[in-house]
C-alpha positions in Angstrom: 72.2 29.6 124.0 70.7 31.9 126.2 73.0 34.3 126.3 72.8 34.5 122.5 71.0 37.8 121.0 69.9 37.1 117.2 69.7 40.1 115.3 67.7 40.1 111.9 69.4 41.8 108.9 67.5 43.2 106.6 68.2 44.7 103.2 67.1 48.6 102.8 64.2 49.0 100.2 64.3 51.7 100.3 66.3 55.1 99.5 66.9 57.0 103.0 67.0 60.9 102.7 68.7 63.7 104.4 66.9 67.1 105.0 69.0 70.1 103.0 70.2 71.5 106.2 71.4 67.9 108.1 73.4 67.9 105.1 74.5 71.5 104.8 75.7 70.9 108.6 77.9 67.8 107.9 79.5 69.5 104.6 80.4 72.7 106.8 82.2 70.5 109.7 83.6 68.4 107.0 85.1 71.7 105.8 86.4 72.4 109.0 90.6 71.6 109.5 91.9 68.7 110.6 88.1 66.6 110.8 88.2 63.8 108.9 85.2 62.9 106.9 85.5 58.9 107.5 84.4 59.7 111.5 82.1 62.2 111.0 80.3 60.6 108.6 80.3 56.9 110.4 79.1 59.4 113.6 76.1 60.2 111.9 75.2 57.3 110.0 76.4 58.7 106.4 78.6 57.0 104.3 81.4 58.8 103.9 81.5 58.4 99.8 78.0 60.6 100.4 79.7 63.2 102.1 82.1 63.6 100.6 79.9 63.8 97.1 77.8 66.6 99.1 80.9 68.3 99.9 81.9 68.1 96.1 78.8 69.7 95.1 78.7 72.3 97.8 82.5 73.4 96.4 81.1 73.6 92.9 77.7 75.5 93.4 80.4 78.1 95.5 82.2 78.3 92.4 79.1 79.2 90.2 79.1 82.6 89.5 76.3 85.0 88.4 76.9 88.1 85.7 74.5 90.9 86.4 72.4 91.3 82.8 70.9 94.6 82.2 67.3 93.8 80.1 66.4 96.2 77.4 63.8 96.5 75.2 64.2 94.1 72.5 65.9 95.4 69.5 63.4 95.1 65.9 65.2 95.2 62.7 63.8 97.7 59.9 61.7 96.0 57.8 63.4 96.1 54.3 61.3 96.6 51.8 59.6 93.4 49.3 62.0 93.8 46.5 59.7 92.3 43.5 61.1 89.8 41.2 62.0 91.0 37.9 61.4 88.5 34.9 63.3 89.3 31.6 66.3 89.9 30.5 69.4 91.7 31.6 72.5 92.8 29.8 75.5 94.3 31.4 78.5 95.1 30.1 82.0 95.7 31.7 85.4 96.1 29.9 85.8 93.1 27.7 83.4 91.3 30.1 79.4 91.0 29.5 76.5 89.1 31.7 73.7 88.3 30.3 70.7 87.3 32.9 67.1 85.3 31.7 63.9 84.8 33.5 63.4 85.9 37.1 66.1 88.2 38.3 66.1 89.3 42.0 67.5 92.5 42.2 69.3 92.2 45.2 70.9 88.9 43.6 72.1 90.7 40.8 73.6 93.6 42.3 75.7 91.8 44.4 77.0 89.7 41.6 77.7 93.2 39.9 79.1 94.5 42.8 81.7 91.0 43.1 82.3 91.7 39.7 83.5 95.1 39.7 85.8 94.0 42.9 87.3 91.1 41.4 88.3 93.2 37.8 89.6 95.9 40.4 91.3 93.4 41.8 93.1 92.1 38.6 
């Protein structure tokens, strides 16, 4: 028995972290041909699903790409002018059609209907 060592085991509490450039080191020799990513990252005390996760995400932040944007000065719209509401009525008359329009008419409203109108009995 006295040639017995007793070693304690533990369980980690807590997360261990890696500064950005121990693991910017270990993705760029696990780029490198012909190293395999098992021994280097049982060498430096990395499991080697973690490297290979950091290599993952070094390949796709080399794959993000930036498009160059020109800023301007923002572009304001005209403001178009308050078109009142019109209240009464309207009668308008085309070929054998008529339209006859009661109570609040917005102008705009009505001339596009007069305008689809005029298209559609082109169109017929």
């Amino acid at each position: 028995m006295e040639g017995k060592q007793v070693v304690t085991v533990t369980p980690r509490t807590a997360r261990r972290s890696f500064t950005k450039e121990f693991k910017r080191e270990l993705v760029r020799q696990a780029m490198m041909p012909d190293v395999s990513r098992a021994a280097l990252a049982l060498a430096n005390g990395v499991n080697a699903n973690q490297l290979a996760r950091w290599c993952r995400e070094q390949q796709h932040a080399e794959r993000a790409t930036f498009i160059p944007v020109a800023i301007t000065a923002p572009v304001v719209a005209a403001p178009r002018p308050h078109t009142p509401i019109v209240s009464g009525e309207i009668e308008w008359r085309h070929g054998n059609a008529s339209m006859i329009v009661r109570g609040d008419v917005n102008p705009d409203m009505l001339r596009i209907v007069i305008s689809e109108t005029l298209t559609s009995s082109r169109a017929s």
